[in-house]
Every structure is written in structure tokens, then in C-alpha cells.
Backbone as XML, in Angstrom:
<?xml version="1.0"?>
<chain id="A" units="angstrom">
  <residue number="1" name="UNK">
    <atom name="N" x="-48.521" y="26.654" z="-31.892"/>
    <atom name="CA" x="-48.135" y="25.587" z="-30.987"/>
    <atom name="C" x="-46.863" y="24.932" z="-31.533"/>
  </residue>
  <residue number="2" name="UNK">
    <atom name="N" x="-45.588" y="24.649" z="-30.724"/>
    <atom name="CA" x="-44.812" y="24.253" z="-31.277"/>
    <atom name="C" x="-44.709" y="22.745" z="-31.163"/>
  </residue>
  <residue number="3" name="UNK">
    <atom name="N" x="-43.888" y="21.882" z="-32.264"/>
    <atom name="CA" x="-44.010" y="20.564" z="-32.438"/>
    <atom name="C" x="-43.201" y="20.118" z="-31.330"/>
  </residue>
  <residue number="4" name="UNK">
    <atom name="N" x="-44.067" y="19.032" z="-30.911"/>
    <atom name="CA" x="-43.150" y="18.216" z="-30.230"/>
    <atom name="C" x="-42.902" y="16.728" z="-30.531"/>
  </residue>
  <residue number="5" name="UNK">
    <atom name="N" x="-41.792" y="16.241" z="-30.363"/>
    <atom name="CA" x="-41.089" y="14.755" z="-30.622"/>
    <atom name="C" x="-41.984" y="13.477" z="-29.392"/>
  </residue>
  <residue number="6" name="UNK">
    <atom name="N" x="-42.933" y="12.722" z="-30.276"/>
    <atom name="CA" x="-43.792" y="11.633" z="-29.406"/>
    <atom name="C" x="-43.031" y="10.782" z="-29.859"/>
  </residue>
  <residue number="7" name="UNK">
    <atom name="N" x="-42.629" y="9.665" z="-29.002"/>
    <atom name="CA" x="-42.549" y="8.641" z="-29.318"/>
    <atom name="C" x="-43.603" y="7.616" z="-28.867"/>
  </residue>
  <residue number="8" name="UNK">
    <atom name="N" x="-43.728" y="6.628" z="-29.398"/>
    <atom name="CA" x="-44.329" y="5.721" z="-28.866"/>
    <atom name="C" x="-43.511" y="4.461" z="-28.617"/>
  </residue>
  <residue number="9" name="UNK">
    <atom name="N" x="-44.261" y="3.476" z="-27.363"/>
    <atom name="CA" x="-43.652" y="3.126" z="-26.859"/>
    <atom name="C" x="-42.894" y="1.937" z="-27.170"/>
  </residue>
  <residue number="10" name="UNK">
    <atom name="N" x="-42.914" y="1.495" z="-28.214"/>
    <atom name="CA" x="-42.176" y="0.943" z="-28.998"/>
    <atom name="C" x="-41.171" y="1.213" z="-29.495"/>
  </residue>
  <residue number="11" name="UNK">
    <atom name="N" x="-41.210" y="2.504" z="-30.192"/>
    <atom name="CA" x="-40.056" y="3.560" z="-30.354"/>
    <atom name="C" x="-38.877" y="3.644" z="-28.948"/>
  </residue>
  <residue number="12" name="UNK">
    <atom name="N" x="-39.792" y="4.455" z="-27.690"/>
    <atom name="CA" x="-38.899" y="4.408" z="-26.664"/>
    <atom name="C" x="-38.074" y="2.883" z="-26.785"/>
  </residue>
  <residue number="13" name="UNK">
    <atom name="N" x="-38.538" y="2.112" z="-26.770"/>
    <atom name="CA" x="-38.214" y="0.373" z="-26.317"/>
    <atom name="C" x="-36.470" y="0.544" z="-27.802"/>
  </residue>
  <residue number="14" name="UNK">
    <atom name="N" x="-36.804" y="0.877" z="-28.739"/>
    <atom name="CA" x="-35.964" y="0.833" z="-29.652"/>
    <atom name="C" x="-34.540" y="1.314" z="-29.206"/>
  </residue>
  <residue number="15" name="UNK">
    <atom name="N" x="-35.243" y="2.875" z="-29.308"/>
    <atom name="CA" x="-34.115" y="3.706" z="-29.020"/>
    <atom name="C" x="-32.993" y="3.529" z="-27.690"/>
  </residue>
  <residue number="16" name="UNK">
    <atom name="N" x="-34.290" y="3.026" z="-26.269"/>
    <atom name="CA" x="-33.475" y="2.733" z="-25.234"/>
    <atom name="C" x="-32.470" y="1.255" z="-25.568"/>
  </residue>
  <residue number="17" name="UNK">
    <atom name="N" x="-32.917" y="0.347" z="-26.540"/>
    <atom name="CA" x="-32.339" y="-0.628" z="-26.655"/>
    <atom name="C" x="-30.975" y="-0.319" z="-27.543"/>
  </residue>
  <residue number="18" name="UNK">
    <atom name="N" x="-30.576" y="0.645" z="-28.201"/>
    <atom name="CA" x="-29.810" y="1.097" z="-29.202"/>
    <atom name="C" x="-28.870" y="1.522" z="-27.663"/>
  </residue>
  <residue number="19" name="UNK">
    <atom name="N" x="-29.460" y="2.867" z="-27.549"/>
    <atom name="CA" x="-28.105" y="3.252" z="-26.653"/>
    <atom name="C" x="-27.830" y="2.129" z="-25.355"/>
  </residue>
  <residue number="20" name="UNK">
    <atom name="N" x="-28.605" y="1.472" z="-24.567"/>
    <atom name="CA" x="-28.069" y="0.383" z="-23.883"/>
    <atom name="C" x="-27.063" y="-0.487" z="-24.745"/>
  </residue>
  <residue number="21" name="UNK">
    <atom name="N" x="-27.229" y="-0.876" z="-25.669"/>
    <atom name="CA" x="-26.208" y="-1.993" z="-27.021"/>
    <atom name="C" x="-25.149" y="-0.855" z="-26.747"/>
  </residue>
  <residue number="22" name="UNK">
    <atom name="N" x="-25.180" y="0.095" z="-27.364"/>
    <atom name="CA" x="-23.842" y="1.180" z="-27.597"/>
    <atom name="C" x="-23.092" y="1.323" z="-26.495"/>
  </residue>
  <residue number="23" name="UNK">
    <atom name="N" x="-23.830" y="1.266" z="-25.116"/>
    <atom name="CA" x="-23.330" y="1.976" z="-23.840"/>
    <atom name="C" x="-22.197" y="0.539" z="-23.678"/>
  </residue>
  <residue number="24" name="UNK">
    <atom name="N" x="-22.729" y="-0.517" z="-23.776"/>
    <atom name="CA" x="-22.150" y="-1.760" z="-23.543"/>
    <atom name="C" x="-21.787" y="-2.261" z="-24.524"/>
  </residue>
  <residue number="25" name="UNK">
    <atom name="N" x="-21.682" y="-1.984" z="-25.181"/>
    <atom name="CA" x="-20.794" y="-2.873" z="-26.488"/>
    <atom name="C" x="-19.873" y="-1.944" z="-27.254"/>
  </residue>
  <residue number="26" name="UNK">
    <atom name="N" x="-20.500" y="-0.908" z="-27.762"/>
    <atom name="CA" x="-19.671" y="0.401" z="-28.618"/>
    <atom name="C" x="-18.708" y="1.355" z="-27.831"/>
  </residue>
  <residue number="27" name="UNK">
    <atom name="N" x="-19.399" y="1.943" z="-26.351"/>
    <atom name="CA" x="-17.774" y="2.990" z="-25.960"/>
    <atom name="C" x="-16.568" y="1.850" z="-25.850"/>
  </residue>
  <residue number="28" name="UNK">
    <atom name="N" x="-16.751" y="1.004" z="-24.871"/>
    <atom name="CA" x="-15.524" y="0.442" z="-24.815"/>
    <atom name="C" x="-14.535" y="-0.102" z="-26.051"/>
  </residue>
  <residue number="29" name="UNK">
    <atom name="N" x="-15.562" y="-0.279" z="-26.870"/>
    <atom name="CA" x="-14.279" y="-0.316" z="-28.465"/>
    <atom name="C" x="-14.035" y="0.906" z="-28.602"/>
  </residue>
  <residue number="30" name="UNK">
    <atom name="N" x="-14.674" y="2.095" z="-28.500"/>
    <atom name="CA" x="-14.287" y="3.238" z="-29.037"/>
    <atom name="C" x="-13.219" y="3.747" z="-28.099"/>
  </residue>
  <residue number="31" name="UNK">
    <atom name="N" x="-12.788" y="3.549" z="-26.850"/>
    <atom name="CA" x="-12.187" y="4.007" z="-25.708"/>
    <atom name="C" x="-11.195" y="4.275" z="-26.586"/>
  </residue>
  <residue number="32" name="UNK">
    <atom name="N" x="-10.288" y="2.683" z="-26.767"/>
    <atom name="CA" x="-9.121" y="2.865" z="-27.587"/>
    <atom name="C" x="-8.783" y="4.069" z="-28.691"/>
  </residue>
  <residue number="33" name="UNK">
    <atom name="N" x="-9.671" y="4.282" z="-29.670"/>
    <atom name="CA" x="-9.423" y="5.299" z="-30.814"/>
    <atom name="C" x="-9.579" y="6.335" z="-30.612"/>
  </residue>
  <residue number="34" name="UNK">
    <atom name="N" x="-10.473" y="6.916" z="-29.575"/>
    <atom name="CA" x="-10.395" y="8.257" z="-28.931"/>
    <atom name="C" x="-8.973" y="8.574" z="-28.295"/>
  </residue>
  <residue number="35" name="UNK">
    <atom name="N" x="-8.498" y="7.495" z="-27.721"/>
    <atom name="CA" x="-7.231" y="7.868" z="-26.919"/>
    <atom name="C" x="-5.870" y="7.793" z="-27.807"/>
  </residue>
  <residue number="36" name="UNK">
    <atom name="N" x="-6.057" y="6.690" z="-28.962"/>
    <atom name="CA" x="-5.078" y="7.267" z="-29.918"/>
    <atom name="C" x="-4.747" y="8.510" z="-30.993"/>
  </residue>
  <residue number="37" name="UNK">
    <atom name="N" x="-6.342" y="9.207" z="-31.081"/>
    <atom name="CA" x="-6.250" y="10.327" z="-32.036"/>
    <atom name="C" x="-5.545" y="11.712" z="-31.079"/>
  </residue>
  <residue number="38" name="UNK">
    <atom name="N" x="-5.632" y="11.562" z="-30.454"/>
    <atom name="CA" x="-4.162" y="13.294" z="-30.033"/>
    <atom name="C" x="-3.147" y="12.359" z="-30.643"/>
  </residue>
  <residue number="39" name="UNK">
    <atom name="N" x="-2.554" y="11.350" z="-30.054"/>
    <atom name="CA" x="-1.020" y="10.993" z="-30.715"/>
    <atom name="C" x="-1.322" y="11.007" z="-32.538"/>
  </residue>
  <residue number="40" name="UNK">
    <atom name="N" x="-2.329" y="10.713" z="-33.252"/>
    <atom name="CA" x="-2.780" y="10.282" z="-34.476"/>
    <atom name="C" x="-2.219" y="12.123" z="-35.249"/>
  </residue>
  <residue number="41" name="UNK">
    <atom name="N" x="-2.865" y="12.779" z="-34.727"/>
    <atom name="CA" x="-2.890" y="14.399" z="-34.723"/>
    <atom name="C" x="-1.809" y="14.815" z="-34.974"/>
  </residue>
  <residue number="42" name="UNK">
    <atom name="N" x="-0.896" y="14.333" z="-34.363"/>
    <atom name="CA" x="-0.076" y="15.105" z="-33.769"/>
    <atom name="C" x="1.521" y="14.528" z="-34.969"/>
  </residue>
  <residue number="43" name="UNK">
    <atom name="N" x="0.767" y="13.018" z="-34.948"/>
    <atom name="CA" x="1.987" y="12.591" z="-36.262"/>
    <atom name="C" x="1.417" y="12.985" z="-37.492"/>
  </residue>
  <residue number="44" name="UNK">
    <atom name="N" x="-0.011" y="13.074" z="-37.564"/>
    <atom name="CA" x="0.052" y="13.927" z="-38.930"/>
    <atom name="C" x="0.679" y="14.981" z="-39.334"/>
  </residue>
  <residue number="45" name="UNK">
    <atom name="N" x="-0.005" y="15.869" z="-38.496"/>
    <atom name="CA" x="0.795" y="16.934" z="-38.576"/>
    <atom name="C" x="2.479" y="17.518" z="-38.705"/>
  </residue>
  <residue number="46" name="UNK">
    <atom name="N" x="2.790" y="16.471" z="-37.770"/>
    <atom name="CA" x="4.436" y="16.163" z="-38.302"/>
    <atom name="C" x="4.471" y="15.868" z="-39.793"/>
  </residue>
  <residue number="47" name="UNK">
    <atom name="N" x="4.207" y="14.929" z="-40.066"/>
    <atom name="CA" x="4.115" y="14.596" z="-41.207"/>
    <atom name="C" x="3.715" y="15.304" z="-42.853"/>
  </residue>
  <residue number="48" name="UNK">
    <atom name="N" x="2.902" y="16.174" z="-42.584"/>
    <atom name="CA" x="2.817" y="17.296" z="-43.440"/>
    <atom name="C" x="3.987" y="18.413" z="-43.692"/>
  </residue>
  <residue number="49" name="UNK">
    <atom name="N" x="4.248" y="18.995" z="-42.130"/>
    <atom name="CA" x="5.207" y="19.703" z="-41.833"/>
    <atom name="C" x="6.896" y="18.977" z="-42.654"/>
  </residue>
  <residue number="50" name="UNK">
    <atom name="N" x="7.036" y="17.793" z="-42.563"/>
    <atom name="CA" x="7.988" y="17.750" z="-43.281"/>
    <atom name="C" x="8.121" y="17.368" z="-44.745"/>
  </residue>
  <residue number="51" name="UNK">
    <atom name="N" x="6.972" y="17.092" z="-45.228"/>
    <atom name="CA" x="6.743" y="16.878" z="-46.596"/>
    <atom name="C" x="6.778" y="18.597" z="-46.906"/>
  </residue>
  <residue number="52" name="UNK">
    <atom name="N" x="6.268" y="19.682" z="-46.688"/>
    <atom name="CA" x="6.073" y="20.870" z="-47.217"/>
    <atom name="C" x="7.978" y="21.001" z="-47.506"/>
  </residue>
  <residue number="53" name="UNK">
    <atom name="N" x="8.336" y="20.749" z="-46.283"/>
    <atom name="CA" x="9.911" y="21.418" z="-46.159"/>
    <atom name="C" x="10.703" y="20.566" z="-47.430"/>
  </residue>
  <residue number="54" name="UNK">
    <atom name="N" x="10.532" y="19.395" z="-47.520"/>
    <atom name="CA" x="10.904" y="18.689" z="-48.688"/>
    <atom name="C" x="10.572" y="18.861" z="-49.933"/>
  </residue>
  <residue number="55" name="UNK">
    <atom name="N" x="8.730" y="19.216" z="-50.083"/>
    <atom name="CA" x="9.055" y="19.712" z="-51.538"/>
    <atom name="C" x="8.968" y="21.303" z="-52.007"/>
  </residue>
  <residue number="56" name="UNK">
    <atom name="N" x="8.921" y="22.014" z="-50.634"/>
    <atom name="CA" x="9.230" y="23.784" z="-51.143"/>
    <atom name="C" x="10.098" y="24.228" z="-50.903"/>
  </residue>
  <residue number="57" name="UNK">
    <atom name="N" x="10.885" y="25.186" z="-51.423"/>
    <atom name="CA" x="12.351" y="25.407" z="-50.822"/>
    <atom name="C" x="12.136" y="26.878" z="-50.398"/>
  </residue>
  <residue number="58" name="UNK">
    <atom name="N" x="10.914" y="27.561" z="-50.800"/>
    <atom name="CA" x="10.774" y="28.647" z="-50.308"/>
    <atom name="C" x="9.374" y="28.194" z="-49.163"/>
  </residue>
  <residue number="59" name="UNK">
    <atom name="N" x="9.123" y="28.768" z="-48.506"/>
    <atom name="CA" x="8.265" y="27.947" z="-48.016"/>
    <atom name="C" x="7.180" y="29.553" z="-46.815"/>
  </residue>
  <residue number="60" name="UNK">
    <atom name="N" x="7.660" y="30.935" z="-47.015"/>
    <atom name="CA" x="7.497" y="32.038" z="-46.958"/>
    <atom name="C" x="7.476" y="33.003" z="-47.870"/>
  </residue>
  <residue number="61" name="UNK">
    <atom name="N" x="6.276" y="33.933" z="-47.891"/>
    <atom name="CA" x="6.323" y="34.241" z="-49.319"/>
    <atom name="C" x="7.130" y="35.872" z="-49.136"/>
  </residue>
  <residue number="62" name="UNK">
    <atom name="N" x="7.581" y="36.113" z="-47.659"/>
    <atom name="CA" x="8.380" y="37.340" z="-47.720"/>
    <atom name="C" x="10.152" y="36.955" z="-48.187"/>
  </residue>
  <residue number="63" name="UNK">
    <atom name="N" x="10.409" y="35.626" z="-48.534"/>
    <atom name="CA" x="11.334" y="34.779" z="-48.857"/>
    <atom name="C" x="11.733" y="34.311" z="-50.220"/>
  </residue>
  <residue number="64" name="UNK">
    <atom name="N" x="10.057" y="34.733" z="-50.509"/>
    <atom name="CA" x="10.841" y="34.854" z="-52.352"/>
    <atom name="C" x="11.378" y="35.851" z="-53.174"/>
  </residue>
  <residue number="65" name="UNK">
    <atom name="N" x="12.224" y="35.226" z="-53.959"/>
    <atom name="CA" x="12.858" y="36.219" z="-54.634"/>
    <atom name="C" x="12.230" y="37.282" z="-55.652"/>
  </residue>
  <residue number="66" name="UNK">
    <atom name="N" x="10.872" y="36.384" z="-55.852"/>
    <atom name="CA" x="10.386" y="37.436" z="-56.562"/>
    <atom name="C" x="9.896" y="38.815" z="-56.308"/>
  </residue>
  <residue number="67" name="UNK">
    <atom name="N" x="9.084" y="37.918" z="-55.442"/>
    <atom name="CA" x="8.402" y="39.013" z="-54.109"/>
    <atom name="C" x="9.775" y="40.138" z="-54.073"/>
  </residue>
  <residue number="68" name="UNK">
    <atom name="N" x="10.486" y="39.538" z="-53.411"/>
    <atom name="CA" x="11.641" y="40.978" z="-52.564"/>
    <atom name="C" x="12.128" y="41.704" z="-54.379"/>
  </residue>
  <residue number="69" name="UNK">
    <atom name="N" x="11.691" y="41.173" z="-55.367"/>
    <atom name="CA" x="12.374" y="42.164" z="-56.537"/>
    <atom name="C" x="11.259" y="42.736" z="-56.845"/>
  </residue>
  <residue number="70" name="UNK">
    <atom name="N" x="10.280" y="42.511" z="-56.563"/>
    <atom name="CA" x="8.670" y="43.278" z="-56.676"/>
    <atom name="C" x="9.059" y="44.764" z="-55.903"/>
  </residue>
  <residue number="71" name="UNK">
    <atom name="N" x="9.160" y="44.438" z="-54.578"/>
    <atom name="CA" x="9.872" y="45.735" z="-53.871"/>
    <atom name="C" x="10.771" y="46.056" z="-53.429"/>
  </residue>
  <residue number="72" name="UNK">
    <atom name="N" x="12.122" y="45.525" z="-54.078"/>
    <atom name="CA" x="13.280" y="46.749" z="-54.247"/>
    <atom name="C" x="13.457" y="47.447" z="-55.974"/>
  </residue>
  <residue number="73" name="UNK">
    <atom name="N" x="12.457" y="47.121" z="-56.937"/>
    <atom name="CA" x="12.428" y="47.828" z="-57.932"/>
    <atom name="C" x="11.700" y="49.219" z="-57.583"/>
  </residue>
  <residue number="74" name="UNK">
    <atom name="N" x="12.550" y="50.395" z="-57.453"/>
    <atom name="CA" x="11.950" y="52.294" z="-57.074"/>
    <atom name="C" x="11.061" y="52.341" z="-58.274"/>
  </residue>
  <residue number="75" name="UNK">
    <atom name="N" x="11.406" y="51.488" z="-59.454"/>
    <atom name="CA" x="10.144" y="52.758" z="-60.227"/>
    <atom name="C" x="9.082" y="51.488" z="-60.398"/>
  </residue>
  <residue number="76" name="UNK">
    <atom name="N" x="9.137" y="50.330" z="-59.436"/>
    <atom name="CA" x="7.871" y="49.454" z="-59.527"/>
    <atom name="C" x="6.496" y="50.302" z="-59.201"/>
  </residue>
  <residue number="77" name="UNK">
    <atom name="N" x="5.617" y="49.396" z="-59.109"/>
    <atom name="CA" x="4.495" y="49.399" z="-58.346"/>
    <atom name="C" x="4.586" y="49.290" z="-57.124"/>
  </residue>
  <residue number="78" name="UNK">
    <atom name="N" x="5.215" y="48.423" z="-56.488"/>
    <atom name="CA" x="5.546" y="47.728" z="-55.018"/>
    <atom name="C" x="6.291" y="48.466" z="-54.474"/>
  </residue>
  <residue number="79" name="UNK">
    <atom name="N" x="7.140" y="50.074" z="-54.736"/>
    <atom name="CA" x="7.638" y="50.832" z="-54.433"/>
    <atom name="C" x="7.698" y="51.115" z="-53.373"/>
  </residue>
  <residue number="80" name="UNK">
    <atom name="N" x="6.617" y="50.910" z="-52.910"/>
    <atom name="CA" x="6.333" y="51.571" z="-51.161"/>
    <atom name="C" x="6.774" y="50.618" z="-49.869"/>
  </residue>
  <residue number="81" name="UNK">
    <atom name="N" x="7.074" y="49.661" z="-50.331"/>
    <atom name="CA" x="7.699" y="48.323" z="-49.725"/>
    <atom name="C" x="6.298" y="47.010" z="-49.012"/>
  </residue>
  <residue number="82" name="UNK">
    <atom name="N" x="6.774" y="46.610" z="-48.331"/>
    <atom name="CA" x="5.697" y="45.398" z="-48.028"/>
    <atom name="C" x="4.501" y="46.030" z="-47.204"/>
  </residue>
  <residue number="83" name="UNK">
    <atom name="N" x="4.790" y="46.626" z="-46.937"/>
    <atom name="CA" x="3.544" y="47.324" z="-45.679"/>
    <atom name="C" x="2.703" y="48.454" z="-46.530"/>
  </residue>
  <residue number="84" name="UNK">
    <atom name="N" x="2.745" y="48.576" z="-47.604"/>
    <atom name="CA" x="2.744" y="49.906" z="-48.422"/>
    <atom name="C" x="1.394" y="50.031" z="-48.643"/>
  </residue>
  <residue number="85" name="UNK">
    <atom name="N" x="0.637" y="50.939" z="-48.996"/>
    <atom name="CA" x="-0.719" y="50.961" z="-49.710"/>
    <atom name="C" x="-0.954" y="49.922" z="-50.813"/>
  </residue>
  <residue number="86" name="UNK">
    <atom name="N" x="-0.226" y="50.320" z="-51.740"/>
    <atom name="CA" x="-0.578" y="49.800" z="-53.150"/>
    <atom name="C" x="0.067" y="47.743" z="-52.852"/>
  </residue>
  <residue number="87" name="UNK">
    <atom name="N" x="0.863" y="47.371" z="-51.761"/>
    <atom name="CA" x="0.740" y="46.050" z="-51.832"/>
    <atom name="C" x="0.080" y="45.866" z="-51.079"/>
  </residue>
  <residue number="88" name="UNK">
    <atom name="N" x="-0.758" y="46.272" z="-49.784"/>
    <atom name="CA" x="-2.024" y="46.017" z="-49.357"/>
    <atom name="C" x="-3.157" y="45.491" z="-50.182"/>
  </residue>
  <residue number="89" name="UNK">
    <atom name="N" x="-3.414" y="46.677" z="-50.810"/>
    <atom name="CA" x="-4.117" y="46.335" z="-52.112"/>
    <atom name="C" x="-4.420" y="45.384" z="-53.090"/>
  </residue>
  <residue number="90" name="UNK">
    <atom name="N" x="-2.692" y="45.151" z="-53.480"/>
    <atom name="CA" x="-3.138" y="43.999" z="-54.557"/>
    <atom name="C" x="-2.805" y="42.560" z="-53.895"/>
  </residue>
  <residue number="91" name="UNK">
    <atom name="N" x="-2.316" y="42.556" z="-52.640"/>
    <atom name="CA" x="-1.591" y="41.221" z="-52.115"/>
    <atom name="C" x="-2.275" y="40.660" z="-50.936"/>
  </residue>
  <residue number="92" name="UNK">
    <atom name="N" x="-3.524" y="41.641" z="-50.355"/>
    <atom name="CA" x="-3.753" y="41.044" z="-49.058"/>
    <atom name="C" x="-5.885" y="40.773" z="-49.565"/>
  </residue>
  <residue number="93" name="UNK">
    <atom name="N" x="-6.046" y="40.076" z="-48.587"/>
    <atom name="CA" x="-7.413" y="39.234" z="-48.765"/>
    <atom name="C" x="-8.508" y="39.914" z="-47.959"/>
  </residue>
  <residue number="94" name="UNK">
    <atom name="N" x="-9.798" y="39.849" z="-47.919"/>
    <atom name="CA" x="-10.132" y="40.534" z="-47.132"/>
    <atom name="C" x="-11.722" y="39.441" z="-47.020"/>
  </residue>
  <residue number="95" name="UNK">
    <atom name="N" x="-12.206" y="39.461" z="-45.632"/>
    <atom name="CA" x="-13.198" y="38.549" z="-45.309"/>
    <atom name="C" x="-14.399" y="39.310" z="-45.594"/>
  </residue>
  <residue number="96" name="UNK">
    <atom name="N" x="-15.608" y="38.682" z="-46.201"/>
    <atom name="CA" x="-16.898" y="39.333" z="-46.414"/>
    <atom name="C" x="-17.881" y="38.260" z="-45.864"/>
  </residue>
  <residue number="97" name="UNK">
    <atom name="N" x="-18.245" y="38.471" z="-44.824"/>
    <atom name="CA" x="-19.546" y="37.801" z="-44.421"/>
    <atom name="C" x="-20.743" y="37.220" z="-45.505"/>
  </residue>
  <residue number="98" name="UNK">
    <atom name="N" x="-20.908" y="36.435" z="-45.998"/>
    <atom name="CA" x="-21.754" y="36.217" z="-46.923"/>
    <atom name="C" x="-22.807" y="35.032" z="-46.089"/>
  </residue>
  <residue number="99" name="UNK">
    <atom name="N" x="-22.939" y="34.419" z="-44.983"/>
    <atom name="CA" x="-23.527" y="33.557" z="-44.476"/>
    <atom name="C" x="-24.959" y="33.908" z="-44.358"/>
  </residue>
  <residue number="100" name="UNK">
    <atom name="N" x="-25.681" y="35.360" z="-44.237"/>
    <atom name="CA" x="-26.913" y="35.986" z="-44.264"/>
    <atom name="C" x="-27.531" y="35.419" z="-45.493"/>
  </residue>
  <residue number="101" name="UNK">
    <atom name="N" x="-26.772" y="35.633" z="-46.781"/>
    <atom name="CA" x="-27.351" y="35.580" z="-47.973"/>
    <atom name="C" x="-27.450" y="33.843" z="-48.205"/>
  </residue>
  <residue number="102" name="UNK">
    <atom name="N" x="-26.657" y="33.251" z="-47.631"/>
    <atom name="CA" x="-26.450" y="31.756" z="-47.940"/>
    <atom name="C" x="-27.256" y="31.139" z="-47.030"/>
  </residue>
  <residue number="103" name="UNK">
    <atom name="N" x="-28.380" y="31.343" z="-46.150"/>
    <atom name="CA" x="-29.179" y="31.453" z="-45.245"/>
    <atom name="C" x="-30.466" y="31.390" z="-46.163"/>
  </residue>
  <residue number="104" name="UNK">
    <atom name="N" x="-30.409" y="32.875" z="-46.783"/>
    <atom name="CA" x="-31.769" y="33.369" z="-47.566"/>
    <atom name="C" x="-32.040" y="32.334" z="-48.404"/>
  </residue>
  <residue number="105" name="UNK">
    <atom name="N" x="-30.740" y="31.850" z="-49.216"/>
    <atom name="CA" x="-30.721" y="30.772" z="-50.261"/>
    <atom name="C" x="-31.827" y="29.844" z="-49.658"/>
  </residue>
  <residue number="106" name="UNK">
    <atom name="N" x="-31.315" y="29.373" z="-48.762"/>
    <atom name="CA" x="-31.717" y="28.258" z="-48.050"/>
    <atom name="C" x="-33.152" y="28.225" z="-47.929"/>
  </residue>
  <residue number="107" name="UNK">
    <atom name="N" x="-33.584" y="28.955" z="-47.469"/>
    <atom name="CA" x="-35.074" y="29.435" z="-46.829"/>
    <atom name="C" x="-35.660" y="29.751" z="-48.360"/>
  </residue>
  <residue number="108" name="UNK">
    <atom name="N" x="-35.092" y="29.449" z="-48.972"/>
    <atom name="CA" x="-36.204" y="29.674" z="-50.911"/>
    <atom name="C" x="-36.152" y="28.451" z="-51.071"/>
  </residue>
  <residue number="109" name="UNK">
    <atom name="N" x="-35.369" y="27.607" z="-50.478"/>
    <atom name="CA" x="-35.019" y="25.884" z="-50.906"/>
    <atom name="C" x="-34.572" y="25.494" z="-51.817"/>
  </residue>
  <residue number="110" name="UNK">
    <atom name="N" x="-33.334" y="26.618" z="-51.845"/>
    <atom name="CA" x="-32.452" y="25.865" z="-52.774"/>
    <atom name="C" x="-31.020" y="25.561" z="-52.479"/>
  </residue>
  <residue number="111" name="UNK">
    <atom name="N" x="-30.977" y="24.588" z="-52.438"/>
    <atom name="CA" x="-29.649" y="23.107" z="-52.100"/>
    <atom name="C" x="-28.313" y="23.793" z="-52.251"/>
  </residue>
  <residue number="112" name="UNK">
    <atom name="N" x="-27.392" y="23.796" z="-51.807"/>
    <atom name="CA" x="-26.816" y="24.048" z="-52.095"/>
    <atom name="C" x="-24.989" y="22.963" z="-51.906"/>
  </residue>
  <residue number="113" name="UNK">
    <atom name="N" x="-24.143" y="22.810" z="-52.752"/>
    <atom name="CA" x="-23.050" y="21.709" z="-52.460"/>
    <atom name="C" x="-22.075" y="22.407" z="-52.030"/>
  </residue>
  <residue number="114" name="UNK">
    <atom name="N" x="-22.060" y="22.670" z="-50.524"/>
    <atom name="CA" x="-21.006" y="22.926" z="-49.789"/>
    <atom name="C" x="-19.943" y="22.153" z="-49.336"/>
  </residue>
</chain>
């Protein structure tokens, strides 16, 4: 049998009294800050964007110099150029699903600080 959520009617009386307070007292303050966060967003993000440009001067990593002497050295490793096997290999990332096992964790009950 699956559980179900009773309240009693005191409870109801609570809860309806919470969201009535909120409906009438809380959206309308909140109206405002909902409607300023796209503009809020949007200057952050500016704002990052030009701090990066200010303190990196490379700011692409097909742009560094090191990188491009990685592969125009012929008897490197990086020989094969950017698209190559061997810098696939050592330069690119690759995604592994691990959320099954971090699941299992869970279900033994143990906590974990994500």
C-alpha cells in the first residue's frame, strides 16, 4: 500500500494560511526581482566577459603559443597536428556516466558532499 500525505485539519488551516500570507503579501514583493534578474543576467555576464579579456591575453587555447609549437615541432608528439590521434588522446576529455553508481551509494546510505 502506498503512503499517503494526511493532513489534519489544523495542518490544512496552517498551510492554507501560509500560501494565502504569500499569495498576498510575498508575490507582489517578489514581482519586482523576478523582473530584474534577465537584466541582472545579462550584466553579469557582461561583466565576467570583460574581466576574462582583461586579465588573459590568450584567451583560446588554439591561440597559444605553446600549443601551436606543440604542433609545428615534425619530430614532436603532436606531429599529426590538432585533429590528430595522438592529440585527441592526450588533450581531449571524455564523459563517463557515473550517476548509476552514485545512486547505489545512496541506497546503502551513504551521504555524500556534492
Amino acid at each position: 500500500m502506498s503512503e499517503q500525505l494526511l493532513l489534519s485539519r489544523r495542518g490544512f488551516i496552517k498551510a492554507a494560511g501560509i500560501a494565502a500570507g504569500y499569495a498576498a503579501v510575498g508575490f507582489p514583493l517578489a514581482r519586482p526581482v523576478l523582473a530584474d534578474e534577465p537584466d541582472f543576467v545579462g550584466q553579469r555576464q557582461e561583466s565576467v566577459y570583460k574581466a576574462d579579456a582583461n586579465v588573459y591575453k590568450i584567451r583560446k587555447s588554439q591561440d597559444n603559443p605553446m600549443v601551436q609549437k606543440l604542433y609545428d615541432d615534425k619530430d614532436g608528439f603532436l606531429h599529426d597536428g590538432p585533429c590528430g590521434h595522438m592529440s585527441h588522446h592526450l588533450l581531449h576529455t571524455h564523459y563517463v556516466d557515473r550517476s548509476a553508481s552514485i545512486q547505489n551509494l545512496k541506497s546503502k546510505g551513504v551521504e555524500l558532499a556534492v
